[in-house]
C-alpha positions in Angstrom: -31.5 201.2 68.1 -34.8 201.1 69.5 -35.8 204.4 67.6 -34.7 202.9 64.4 -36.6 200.0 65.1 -39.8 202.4 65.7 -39.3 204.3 62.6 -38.8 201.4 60.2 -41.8 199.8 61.8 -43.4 202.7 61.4 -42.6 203.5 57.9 -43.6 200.2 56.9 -47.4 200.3 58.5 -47.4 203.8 56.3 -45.9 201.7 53.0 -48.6 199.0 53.4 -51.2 201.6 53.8 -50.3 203.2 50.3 -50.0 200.3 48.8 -53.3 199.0 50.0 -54.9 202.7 48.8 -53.1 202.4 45.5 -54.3 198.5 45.1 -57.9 199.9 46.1 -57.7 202.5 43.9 -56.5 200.5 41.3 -59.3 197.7 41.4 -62.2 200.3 41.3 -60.7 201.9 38.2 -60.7 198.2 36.5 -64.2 197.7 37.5 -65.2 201.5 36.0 -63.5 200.2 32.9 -64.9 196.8 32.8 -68.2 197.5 30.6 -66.4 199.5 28.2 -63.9 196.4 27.8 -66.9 194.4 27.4 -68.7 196.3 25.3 -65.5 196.6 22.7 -65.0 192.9 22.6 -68.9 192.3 22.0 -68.7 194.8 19.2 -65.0 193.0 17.9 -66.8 189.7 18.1 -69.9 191.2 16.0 -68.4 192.4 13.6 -65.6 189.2 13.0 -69.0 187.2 13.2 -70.4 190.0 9.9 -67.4 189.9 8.3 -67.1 186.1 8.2 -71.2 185.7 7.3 -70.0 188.1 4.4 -67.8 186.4 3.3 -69.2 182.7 3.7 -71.8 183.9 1.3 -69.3 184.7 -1.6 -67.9 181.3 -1.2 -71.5 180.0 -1.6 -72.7 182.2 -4.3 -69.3 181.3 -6.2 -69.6 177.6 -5.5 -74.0 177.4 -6.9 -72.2 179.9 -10.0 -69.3 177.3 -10.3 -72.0 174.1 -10.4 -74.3 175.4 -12.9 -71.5 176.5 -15.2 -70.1 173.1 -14.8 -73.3 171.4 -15.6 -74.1 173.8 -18.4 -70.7 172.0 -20.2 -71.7 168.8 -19.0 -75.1 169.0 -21.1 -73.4 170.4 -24.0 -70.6 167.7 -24.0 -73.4 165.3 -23.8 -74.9 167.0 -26.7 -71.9 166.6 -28.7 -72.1 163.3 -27.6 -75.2 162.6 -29.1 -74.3 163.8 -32.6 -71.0 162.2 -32.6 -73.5 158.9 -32.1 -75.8 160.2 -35.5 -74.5 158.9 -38.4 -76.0 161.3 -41.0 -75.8 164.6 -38.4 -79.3 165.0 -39.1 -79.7 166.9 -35.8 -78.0 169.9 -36.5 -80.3 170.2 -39.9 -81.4 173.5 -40.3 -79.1 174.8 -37.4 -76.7 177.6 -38.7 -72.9 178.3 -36.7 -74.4 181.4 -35.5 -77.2 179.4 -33.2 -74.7 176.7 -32.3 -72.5 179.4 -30.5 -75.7 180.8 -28.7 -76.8 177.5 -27.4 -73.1 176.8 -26.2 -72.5 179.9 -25.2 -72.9 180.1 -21.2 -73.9 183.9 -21.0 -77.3 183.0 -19.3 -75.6 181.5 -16.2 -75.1 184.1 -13.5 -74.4 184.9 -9.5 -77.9 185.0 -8.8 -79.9 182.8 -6.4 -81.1 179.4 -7.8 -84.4 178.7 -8.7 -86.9 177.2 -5.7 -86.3 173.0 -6.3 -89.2 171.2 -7.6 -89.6 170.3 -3.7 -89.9 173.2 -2.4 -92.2 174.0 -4.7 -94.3 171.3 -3.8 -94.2 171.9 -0.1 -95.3 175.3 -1.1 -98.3 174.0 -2.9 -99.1 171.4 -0.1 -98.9 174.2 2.5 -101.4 176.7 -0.1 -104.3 174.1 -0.7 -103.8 173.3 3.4 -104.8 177.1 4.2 -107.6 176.6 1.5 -108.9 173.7 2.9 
């Protein structure tokens, strides 16, 4: 009985000690493979963070493409407007169909960038005559 005792004793120092190799072993291969985890979630994250950039941009351009379209009909609903309110209609005098469908046609109005505003502009100016003077 005593033998016994001995050998399972003795089989579980030699268990521990392969477990403890194959847990040491185990941690240093995680820590070889912990900059390449790194580096594939930085280059994940970069790219969700390109893709979402991209595509924040569309919904901008669409929405500025969307507003000047809208206020493009706005004016020419106004203008309609205007000469429902003339009695005689003498502001389309001299004004043939073929004009009336260019100036209500909204084929100037595209995806491209808007105009600097009037302030900027200004600030521009301000900033110009301050390196001047």
């Amino acid at each position: 009985m005593c033998n016994a005792a001995v050998q399972t004793l003795a089989w579980q120092q030699k268990n521990k000690a392969d477990s403890d190799e194959i847990s040491d072993q185990r941690t240093q291969a995680l820590r070889q493979a912990e900059p390449a985890r790194q580096l594939a979630q930085i280059a994940t994250r970069l790219a969700v963070i390109g893709l979402l950039i991209y595509l924040v941009q569309i919904v901008v351009n669409r929405y500025r493409y969307l507003q000047r379209l809208a206020g493009f009909y706005q004016a020419r609903a106004q203008a309609f407007r205007l000469l429902a309110a003339s009695p005689d209609a003498s502001l389309l005098q001299g004004v043939s169909l073929g004009d009336v469908t260019v100036m209500l046609s909204p084929d100037a109005i595209g995806f491209d960038k808007s105009a600097e505003p009037p302030t900027g502009q200004m600030v521009s100016l301000l900033q110009a005559g301050l390196k001047r003077g």
